[in-house]
Backbone as CSV, one residue per row, in Angstrom:
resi,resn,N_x,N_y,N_z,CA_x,CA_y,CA_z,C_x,C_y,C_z
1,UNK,4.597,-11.684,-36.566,4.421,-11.979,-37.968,5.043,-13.343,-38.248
2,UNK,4.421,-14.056,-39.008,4.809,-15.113,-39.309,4.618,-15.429,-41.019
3,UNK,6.016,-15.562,-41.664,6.281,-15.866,-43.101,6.202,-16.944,-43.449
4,UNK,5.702,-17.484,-44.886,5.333,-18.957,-45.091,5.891,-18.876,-46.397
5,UNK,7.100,-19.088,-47.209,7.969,-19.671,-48.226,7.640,-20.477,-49.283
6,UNK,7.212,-20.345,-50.411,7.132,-21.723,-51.430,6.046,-22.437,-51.357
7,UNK,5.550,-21.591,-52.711,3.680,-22.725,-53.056,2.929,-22.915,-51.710
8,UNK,2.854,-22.100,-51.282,1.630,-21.477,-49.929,0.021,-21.694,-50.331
9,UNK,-0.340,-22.589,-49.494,-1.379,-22.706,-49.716,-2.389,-22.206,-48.006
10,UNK,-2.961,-21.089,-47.906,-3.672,-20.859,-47.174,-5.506,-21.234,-47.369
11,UNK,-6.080,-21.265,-45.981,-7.159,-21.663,-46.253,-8.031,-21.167,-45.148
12,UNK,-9.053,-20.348,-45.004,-10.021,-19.674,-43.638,-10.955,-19.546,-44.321
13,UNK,-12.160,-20.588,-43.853,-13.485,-20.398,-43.858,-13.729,-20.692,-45.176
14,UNK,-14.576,-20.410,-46.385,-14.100,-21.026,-47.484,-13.400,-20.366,-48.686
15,UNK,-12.573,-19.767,-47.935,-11.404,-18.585,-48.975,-10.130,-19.334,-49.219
16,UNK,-9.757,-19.647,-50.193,-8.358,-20.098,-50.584,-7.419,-19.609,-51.296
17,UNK,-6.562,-19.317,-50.657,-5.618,-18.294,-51.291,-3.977,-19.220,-51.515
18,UNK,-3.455,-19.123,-52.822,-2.316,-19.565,-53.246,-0.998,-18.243,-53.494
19,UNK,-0.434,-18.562,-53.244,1.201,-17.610,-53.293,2.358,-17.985,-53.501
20,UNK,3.206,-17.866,-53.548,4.680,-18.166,-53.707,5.339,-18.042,-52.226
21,UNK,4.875,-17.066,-51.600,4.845,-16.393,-50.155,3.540,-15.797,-49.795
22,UNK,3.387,-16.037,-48.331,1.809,-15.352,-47.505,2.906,-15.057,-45.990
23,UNK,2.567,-13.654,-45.656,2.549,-13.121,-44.125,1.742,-13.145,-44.060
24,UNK,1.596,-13.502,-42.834,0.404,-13.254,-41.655,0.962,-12.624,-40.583
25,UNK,-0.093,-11.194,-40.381,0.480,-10.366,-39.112,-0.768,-10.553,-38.537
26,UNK,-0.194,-10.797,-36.644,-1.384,-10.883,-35.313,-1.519,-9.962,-34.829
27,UNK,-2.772,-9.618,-34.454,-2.663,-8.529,-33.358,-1.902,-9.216,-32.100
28,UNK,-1.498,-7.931,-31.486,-0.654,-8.080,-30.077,-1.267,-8.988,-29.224
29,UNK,-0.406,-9.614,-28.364,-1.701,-10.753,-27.067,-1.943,-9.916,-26.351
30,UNK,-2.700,-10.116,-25.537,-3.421,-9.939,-24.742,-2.853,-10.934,-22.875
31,UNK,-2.720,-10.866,-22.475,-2.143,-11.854,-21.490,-3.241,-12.736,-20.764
32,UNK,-3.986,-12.792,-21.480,-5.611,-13.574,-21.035,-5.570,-14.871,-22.095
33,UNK,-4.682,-14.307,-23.246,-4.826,-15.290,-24.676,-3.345,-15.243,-25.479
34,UNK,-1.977,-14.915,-24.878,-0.913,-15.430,-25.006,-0.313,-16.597,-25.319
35,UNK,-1.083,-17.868,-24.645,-0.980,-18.605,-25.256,-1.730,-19.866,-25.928
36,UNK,-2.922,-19.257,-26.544,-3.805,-19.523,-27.608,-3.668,-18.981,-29.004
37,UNK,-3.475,-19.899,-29.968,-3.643,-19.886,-31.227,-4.804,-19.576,-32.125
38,UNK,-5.306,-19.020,-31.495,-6.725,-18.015,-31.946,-6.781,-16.906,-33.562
39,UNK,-7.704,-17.855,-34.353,-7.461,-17.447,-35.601,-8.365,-15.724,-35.456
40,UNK,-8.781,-15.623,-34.522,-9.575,-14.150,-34.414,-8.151,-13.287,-34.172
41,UNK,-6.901,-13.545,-33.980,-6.224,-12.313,-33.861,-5.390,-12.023,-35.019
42,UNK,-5.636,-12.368,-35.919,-5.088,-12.285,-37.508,-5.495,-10.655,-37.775
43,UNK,-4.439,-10.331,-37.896,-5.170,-8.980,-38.638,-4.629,-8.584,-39.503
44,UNK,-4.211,-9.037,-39.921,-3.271,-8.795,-42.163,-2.817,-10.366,-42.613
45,UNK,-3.283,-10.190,-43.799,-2.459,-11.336,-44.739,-2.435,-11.013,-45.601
46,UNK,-1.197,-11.182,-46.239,0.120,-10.458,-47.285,0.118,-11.511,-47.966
47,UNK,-0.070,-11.864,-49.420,0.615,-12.706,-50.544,1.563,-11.895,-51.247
48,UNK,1.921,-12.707,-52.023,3.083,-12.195,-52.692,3.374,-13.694,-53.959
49,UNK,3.374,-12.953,-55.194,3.888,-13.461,-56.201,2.910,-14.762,-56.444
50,UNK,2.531,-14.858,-58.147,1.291,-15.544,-58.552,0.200,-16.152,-57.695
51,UNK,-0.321,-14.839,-57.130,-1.260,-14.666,-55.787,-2.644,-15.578,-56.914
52,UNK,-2.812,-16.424,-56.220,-4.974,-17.249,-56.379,-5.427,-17.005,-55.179
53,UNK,-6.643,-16.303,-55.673,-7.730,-16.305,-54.261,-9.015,-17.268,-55.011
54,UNK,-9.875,-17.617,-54.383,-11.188,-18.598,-53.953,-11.970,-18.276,-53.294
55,UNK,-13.071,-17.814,-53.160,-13.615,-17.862,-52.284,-15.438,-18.033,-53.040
56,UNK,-16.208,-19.112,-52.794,-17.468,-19.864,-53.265,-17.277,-19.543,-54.896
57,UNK,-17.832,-18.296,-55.560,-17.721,-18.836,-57.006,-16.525,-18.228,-57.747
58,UNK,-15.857,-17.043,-56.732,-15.465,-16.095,-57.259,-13.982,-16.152,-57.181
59,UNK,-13.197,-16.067,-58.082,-11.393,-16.715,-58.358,-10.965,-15.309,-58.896
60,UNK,-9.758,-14.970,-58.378,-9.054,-14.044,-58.604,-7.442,-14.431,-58.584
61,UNK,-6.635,-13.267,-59.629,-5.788,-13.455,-59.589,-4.645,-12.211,-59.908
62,UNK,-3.844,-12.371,-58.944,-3.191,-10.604,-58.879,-1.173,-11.309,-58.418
63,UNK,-0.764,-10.321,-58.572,0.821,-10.342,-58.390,1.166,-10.062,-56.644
64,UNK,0.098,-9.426,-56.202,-0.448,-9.164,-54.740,-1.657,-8.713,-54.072
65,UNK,-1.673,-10.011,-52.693,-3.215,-9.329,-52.349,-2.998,-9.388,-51.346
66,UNK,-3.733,-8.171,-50.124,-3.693,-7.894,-48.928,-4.895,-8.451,-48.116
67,UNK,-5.087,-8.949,-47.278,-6.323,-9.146,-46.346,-6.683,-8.350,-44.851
68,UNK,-7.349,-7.714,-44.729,-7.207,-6.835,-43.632,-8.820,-7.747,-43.181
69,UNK,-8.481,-8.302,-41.938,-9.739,-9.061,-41.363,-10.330,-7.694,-40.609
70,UNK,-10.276,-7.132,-40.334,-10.848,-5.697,-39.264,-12.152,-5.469,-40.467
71,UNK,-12.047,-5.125,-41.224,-13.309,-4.824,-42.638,-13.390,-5.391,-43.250
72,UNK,-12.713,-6.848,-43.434,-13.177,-8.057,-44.299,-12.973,-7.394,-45.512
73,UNK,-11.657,-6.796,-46.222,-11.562,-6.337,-47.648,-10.108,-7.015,-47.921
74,UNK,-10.190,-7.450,-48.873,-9.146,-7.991,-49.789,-8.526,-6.961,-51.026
75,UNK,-7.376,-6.827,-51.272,-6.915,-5.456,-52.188,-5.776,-6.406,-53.339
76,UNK,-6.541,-6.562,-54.496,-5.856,-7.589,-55.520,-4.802,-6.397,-56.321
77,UNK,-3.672,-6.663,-56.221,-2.840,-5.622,-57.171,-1.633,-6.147,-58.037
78,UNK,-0.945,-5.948,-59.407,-0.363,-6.139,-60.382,-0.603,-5.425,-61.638
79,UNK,0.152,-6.440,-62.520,0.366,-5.711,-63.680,-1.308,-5.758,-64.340
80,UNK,-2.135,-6.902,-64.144,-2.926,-6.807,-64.586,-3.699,-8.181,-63.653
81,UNK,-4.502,-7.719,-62.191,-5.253,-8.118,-61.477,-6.172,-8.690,-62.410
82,UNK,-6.853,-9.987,-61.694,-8.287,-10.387,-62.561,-8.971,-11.021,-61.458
83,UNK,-10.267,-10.691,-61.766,-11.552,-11.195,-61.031,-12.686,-12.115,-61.408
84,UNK,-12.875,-13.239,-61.490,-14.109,-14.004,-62.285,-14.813,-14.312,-61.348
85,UNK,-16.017,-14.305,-61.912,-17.195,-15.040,-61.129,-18.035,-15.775,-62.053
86,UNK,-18.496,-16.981,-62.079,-18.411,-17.956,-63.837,-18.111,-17.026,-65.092
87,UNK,-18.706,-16.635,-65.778,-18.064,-16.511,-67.362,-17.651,-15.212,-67.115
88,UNK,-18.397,-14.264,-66.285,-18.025,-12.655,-66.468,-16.323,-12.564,-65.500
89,UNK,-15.790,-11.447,-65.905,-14.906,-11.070,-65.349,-14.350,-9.586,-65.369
90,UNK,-13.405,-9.058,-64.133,-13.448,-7.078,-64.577,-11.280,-8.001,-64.470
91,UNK,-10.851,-6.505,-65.274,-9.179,-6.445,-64.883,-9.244,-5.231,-64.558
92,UNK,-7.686,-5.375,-63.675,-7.285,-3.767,-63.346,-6.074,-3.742,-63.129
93,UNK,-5.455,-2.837,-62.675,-4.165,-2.936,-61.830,-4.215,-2.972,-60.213
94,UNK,-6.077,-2.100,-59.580,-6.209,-2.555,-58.432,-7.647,-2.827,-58.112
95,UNK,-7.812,-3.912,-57.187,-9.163,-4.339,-57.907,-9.378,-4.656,-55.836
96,UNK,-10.163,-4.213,-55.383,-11.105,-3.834,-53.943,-12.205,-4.687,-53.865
97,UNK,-11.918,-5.990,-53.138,-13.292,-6.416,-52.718,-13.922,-6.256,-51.397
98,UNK,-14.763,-5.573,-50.975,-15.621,-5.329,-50.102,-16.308,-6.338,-49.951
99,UNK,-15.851,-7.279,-48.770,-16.247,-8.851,-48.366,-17.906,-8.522,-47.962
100,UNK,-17.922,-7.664,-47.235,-18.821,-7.820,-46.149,-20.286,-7.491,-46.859
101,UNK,-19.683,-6.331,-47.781,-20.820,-5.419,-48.791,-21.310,-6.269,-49.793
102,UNK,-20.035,-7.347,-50.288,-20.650,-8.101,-51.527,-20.399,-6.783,-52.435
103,UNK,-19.491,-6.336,-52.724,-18.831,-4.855,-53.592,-17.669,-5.036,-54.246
104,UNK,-17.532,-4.499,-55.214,-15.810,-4.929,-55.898,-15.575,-3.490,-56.810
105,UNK,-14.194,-2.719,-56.294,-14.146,-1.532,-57.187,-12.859,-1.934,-58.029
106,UNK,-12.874,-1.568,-58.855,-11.561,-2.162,-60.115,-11.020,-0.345,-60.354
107,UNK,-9.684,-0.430,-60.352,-9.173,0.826,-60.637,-7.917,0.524,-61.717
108,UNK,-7.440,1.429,-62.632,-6.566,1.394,-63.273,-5.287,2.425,-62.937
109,UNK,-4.140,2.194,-63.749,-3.023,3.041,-62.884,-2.674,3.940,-64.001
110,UNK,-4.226,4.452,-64.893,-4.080,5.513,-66.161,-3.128,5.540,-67.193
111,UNK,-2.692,4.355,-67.063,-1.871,3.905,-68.210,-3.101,2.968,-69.095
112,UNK,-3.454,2.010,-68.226,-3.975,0.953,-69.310,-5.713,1.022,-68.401
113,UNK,-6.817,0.865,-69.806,-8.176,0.856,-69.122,-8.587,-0.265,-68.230
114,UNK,-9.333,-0.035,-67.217,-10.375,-1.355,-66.657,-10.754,-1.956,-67.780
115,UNK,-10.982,-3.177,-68.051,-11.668,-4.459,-68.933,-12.635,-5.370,-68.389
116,UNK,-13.588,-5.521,-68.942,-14.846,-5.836,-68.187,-15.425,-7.068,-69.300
117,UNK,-15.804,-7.946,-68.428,-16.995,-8.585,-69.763,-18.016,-9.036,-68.210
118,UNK,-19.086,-8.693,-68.727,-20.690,-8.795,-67.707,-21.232,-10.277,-68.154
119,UNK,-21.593,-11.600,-68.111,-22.868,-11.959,-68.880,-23.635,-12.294,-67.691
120,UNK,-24.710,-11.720,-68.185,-25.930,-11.650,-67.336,-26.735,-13.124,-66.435
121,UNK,-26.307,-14.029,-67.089,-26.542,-15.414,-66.217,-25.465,-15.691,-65.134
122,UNK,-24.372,-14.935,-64.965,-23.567,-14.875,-64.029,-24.123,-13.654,-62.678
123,UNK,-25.135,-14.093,-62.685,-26.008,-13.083,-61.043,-25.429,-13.517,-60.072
124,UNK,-23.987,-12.893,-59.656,-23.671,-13.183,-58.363,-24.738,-13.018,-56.986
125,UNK,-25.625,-12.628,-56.966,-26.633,-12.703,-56.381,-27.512,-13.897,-55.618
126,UNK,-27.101,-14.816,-57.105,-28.159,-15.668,-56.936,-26.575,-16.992,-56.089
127,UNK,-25.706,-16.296,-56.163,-24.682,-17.307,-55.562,-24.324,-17.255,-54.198
């Protein structure tokens, strides 16, 4: 594992993620690739504290977000997670993007509702 301290700016493929702090945990070597720096053995990244993600249209912003490269899902969580993609946007307290599916589930922690605004010229589809 390797910890990164103070206004973290990470960047893979065209995802950009901002933090205060980011772990990154590797899978184990392999003794074939011990000593290669091979971004394929990433298998968690941890933000922490006024977490920004990026990635083409879609900006999010959570108190913490997890990256698990094995299923390509990102897990945005806080007091009040947010998700935009141009004008529309959902909140939650935990908000699931399913990279691979092009899917996003927003959950609340039954205290306070999901918040949603849709507008229909925002067809992530067409992005």
């Amino acid at each position: 594992m390797v910890e990164f301290i103070g206004n973290v700016n990470a960047t893979q493929d065209n995802m950009l993620l901002l933090a205060e702090s980011v772990k990154v945990f590797w899978q184990p070597s392999q003794p074939d690739t011990a000593n290669t720096a091979d971004t394929n053995r990433i298998r968690q990244i941890v933000a922490m504290d006024n977490v920004e993600y990026t990635a083409g249209e879609r900006h999010a912003y959570a108190d913490k977000a997890v990256y698990t490269t094995a299923d390509d899902i990102l897990i945005l969580t806080g007091r009040e997670a947010k998700l935009l993609t141009g004008t529309s946007w959902v909140t939650g307290t935990k908000i699931t993007l399913f990279r691979k599916q092009d899917r996003v589930l927003v959950e609340s922690d039954g205290k306070a509702r999901v918040q949603a605004l849709f507008n229909p010229e925002d067809n992530p589809a067409d992005q």
